[in-house]
N, C-alpha and C positions, 0 to 999 in steps of 0.2 A: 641826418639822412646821409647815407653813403652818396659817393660820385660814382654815378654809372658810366661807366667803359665797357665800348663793342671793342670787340678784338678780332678784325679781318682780313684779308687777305684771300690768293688765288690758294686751290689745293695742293698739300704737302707744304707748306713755310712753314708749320711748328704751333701753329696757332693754341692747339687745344692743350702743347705742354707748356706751352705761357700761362693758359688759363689755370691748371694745376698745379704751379708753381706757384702761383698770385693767392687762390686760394688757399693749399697747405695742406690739399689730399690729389688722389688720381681720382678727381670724380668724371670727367670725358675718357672715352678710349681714346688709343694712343696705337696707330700701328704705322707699319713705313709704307703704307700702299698711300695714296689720293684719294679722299671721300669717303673718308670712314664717317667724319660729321656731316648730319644730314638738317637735326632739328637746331633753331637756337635753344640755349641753355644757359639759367641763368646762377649766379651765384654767387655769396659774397664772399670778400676777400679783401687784402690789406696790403701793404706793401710803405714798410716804415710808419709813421704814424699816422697813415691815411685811410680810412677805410673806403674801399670799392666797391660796388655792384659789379659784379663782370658779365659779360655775355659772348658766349662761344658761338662762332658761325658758323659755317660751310664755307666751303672753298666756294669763289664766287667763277661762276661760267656764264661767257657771252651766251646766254643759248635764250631766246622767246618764245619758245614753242610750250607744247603740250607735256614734252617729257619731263621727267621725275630733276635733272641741272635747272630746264625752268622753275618747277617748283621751288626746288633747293635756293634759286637767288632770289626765288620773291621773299625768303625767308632771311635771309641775308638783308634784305632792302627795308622790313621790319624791322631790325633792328638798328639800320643806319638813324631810322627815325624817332627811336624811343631811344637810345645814346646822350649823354652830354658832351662828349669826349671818345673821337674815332682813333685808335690804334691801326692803320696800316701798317703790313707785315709784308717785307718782300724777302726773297729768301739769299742772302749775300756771297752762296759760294753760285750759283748758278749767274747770279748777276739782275740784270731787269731784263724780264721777258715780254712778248708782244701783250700778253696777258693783262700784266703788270701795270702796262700804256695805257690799256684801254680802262683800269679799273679806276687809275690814277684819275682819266677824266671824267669820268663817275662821282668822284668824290670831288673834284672841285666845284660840283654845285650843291654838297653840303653844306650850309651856312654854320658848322661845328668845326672846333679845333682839332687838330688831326696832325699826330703824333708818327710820323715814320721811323718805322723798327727794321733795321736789317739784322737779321736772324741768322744763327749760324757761323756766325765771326769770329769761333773761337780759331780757326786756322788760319795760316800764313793764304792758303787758297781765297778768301776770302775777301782779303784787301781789296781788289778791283772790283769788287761788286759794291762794297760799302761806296767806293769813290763811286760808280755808275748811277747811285740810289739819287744825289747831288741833281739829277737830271729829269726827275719824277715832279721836281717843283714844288715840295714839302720843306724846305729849310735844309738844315743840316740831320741827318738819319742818325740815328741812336744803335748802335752797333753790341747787340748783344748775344748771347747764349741760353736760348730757354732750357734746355738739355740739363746744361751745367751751372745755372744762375751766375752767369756774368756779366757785366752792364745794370745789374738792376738798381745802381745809386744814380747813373746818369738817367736812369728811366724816373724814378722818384721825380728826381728835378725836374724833367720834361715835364709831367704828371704835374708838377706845382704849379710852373708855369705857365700851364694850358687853362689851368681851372683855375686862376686868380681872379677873372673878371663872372665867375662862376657861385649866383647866391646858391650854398648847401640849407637847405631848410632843415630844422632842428626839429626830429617828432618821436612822440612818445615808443616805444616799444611796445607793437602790438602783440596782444593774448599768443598762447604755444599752439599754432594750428592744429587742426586735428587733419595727420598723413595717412591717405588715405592711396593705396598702391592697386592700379590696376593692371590686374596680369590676364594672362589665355595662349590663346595658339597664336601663331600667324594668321595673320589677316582674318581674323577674329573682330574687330570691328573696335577696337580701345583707344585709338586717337581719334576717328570719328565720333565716340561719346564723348569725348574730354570736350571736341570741339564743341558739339552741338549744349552741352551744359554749360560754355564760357560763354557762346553764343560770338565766338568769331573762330575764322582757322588759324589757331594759335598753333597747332602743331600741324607737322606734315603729312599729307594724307594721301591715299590711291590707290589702284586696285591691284599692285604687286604687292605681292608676299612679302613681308621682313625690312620693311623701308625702315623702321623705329629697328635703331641701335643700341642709344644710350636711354638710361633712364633717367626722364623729363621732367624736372618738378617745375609746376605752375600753380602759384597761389591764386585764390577765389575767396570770396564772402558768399555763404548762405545763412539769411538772416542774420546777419548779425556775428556769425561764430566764423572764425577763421578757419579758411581749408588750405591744404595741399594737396593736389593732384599731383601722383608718378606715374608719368606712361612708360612702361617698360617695353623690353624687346620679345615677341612670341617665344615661348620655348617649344622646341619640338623634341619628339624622342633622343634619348640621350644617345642612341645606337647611328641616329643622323646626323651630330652635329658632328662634323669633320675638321669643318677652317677654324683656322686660329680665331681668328676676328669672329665667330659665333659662338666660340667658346667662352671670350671675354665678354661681350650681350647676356650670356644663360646665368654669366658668374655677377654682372653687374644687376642683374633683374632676381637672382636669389639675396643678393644683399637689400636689394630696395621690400624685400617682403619680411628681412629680417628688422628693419628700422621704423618700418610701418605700424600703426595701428589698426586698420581697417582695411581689411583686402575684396578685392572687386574680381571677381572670377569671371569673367565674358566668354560664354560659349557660341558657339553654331548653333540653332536651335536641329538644325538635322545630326549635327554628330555631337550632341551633347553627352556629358559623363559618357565619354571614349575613355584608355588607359590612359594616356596623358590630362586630362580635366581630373581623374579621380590620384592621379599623383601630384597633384599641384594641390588639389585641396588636402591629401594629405600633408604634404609639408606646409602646409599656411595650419593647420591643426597640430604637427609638432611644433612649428615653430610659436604658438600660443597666442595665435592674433583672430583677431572676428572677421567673418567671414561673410560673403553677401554672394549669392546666386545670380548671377545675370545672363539671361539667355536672349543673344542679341538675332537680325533681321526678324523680326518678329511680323511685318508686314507681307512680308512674303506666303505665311503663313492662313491657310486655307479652313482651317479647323482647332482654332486659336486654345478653347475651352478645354476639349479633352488630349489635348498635346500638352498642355502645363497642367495639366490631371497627372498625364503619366509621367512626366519631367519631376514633378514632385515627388512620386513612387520612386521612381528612379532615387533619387538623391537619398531619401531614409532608406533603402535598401543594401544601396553600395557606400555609402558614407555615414553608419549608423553614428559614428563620434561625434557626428556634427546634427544631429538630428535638431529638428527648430532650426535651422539658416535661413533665411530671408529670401525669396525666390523672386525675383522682376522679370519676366517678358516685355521689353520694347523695343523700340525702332529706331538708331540714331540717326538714319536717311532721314524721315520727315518726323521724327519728337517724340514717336507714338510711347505713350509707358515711360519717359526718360524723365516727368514728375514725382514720379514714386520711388524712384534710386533715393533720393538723397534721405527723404524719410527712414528709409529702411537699415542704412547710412547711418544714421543717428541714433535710431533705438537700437543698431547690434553695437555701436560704440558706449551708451551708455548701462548694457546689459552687460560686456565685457567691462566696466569700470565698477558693478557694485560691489558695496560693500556689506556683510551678514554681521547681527551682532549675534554676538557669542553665546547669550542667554538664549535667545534662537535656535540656536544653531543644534545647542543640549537639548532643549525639547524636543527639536525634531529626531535626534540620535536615538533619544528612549523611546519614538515612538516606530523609528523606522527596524533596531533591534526588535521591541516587541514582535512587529508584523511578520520579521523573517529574521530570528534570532542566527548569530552566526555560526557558520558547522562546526562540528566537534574535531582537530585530526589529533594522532594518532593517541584516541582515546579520550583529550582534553581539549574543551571547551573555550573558544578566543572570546574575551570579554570587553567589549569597547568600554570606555571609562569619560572619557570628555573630547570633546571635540571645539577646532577653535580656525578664526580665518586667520590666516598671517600674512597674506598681500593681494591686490586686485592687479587686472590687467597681466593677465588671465586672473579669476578668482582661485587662490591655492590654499587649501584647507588644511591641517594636520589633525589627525586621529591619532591620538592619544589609547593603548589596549595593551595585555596581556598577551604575549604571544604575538608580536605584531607580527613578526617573519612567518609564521605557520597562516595569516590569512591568505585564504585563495583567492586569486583575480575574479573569479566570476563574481565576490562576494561583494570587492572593491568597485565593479561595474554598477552592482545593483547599486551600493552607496548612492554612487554619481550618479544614475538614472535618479535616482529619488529625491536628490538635489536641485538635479535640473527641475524636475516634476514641481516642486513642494516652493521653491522661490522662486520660479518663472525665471529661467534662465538657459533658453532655447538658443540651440545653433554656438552657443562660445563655449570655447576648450574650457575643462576642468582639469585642474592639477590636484588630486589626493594624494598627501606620503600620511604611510602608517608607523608608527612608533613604538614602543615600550617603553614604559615607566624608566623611573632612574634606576641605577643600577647598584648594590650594596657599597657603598664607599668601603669596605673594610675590608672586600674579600681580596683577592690577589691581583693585583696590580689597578685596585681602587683611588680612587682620592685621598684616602686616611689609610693606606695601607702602611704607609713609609716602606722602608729599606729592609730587606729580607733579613733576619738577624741567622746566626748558625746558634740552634741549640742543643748541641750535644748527642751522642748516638742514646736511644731511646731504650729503658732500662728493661722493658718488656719489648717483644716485635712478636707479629704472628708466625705462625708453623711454620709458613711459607718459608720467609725468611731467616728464618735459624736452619733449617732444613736445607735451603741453598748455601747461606755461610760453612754449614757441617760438609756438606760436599764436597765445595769447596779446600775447605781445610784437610781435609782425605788428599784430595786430589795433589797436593804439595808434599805429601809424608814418602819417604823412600820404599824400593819395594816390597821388603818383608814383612815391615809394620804396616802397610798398607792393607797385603793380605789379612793381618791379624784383626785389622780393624774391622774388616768385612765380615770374615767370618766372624765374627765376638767374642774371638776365645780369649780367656784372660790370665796376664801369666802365672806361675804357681808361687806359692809365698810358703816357708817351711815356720810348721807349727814349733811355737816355746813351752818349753816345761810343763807340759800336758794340758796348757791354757787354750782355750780357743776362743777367737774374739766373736761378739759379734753387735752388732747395731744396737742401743739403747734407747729408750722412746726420746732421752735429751741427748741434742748434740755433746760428744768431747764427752759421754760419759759409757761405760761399758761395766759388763756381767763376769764373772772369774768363775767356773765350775770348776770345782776337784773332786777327782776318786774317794771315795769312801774304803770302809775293811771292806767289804763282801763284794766291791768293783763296780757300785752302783753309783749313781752320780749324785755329790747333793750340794742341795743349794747351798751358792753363800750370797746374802744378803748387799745391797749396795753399802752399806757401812765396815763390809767385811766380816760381819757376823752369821757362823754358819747356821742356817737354818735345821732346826735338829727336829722337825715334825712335820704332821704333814699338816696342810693349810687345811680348814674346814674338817677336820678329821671326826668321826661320829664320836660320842664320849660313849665308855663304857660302864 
């Protein structure tokens, strides 16, 4: 088991980039105003061969009253008491403040060891505050740089020998929680169910808008299985968020819906499914995670029956992708309905985790083709062939077809409606990709195609192309033979010794006519034998 360390101080010493530094992410914000941490926050973390639990505070304020600093240090005082080991943090260019006095006698009747950090000592400004820390009554202060990790071998050491007289119990490695993130609007009602589900106020709570910043995780047992609650920060319209410090909450609360399993949507039951509750469940539907309806003051509520009649309409009308999501109406003021969250919890976590066998899967293909075979485009018919699961969490299917790029999306909806239908798998995202077969290894730039060979110009080409080469070759010849070539005239050749050639039915062989006595012409045979009759001549 880790050694748990609180890590406190008054507002602005560095606290929460200690804490970031020790774990080895930016999971707290971090900005230069005072009181940006509101809730504690826990998590673990290392530092040389040590591993830590850490826990991030709030600045701590003299304040006992009603307001949101009292809360903040009842929160703070939580965790002076679930600590083995207290990190005091004072901040070393400013020196010790009245603050500082007061907080110092706070802590000396913690019956824990308590490790004074003067923060910020990476400048020459700095020195006379580390000396002023000598005066807090903690020993000698540890003089570091959370910003920059300096000081963190003298911090080790402190750290050793704070928790030498400290039994660490040695325990198994509990089961992988099932993370379960709940998001909504502002003062939507999400740290008051955490509360009323842990059954203490573990997070900060009250009736101004936007008190939750950071995103909170707090582990629980139900029955048996391990959870993780995130209470994240309200998101509002993106056209509202202005300050920096809201900007980092919208970015820290879309991360905690990316790592999650199981997302918990908490509405208004008066201004449920607005445009922001239907853009939040659509990104928890891109983002591939199970989704639960919670429609919180429920108690308020005058006509309980037909308001979650139409709350249900509502939600399969405008978020048909989620159609089957899990719908709770309860109360986290006095409990009402807050029995039935975790149920519904469990069956969308283990509806997003099934797995289809294959054999399955083909039967229902040929029967949901049969039912509504797929369209024809331009001309030809797309033909599914097998279909198969390839991973859960979300369930993502691959169809296997002819033509996969020419099916239509309405076709691929039907798919997934019949899916959901046919395996009982309501309300969790579906992932279908469509495919085609393999592709000819041999044709052009195939698997077996190899290396394009040159084979030679081709002994025959079509018209086209002799007909463009002829042009061509025209097109180069000078200008007189060019003319000649166009018009076709061809040049004259002067006749030999009353011979006239002319083409013989065999190549390289030709016919010789001579004049006769009477000027008529007669044959002479290919042998050179004059033919002295006529062919076929009648007999007398």
């Amino acid at each position: 088991m880790a050694l748990k360390v609180a890590i406190v101080g008054r507002p602005n010493v560095g606290k929460s980039t200690l804490f970031n530094r020790l774990v080895g992410k930016r999971l707290a914000l971090v900005d230069d105003r005072p009181g940006v941490t509101r809730d504690r926050r826990y998590a673990d973390g290392n530092i040389g061969d040590m591993d830590l639990t850490l826990i991030d505070t709030a600045g701590y304020e003299d304040v006992t009253d009603d307001s949101l600093e009292a809360r903040m240090r009842e929160q703070t005082e939580a965790a002076l008491d679930d600590a083995e080991v207290v990190m005091f943090m004072m901040d070393a260019r400013e020196g010790v403040t009245s603050l500082d006095r007061i907080f110092a006698d706070r802590l000396r009747k913690v019956q824990k060891p308590i490790i004074l950090l003067a923060n910020k000592s990476e400048s020459r400004e700095s020195g006379g505050g580390v000396g002023e820390a000598h005066a807090l009554g903690f020993g000698e202060p540890v003089a570091i740089s959370a910003e920059h990790g300096e000081g963190m071998a003298d911090l080790y050491q402190a750290l050793l020998a704070a928790s030498a007289d400290i039994f660490i119990e040695e325990i198994d490695e509990p089961d992988k929680p099932i993370r379960i993130a709940i998001i909504g609007r502002p003062n939507a009602g999400k740290s008051t169910l955490i509360n009323r589900m842990l059954g203490e106020d573990r997070l900060l709570t009250g009736p101004e808008a936007g008190i939750t910043r950071d995103s909170i995780s707090v582990d629980w047992e139900y029955e048996g299985r391990a959870i993780r609650f995130v209470d994240t920060a309200g998101m509002r319209r993106k056209a509202r968020v202005q300050e920096k410090l809201e900007k980092l909450s919208v970015a820290d609360t879309i991360r905690a819906i990316t790592f999650a399993e199981v997302v918990v949507l908490v509405m208004d039951k008066d201004d449920a499914f607005d445009t922001q509750d239907l853009q939040l469940a659509d990104l928890v539907e891109r983002e591939g995670r199970a989704l639960v309806y919670v429609a919180s003051k429920w108690d308020l509520e005058e006509e309980p029956q037909s308001k979650l009649a139409e709350l249900k309409r509502l939600a399969e009308d405008k978020l048909p992708q989620l159609k089957g999501s899990p719908f709770v109406a309860l109360s986290s003021h006095n409990g009402r309905g807050v029995d039935r969250l975790m149920p519904a919890v469990i069956k969308a976590y283990e509806t997003w985790s099934v797995k289809v066998k294959t054999k399955d899967l083909n039967t229902w293909l040929s029967m949901a083709t049969q039912r509504h075979p797929p369209p024809a485009v331009n001309g030809k018919r797309v033909k599914p062939k097998y279909m198969a699961q390839t991973k859960a969490r979300p369930p993502t299917f691959v169809l296997m077809a002819s033509r996969a790029s020419d099916m239509p999306e309405h076709y691929q909806r039907y798919l997934v409606n019949s899916l959901r239908d046919s395996f009982d798998l309501p309300g969790t995202p579906i992932r279908l990709t469509v495919k085609s077969g393999s592709a000819n290894p041999y044709a052009d730039g195939g698997a077996k195609s190899g290396p394009e060979r040159y084979k030679g110009d081709a002994k025959t080409a079509p018209r086209k192309v002799l007909k463009a080469e002829k042009a061509e070759a025209l097109s180069n010849l000078p200008g007189k033979a060019l003319e000649q070539k166009k018009s076709g005239a061809k040049p004259k050749v002067k006749a030999l010794g009353g011979l006239k050639a002319s083409a013989g039915k065999k190549a390289g062989q030709s016919i010789a006519v001579q004049k006769g006595a009477r000027g008529g012409a007669r044959q002479v045979s290919r042998s050179g034998r004059v033919r002295t009759g006529q062919k076929h001549a009648p007999k007398k």
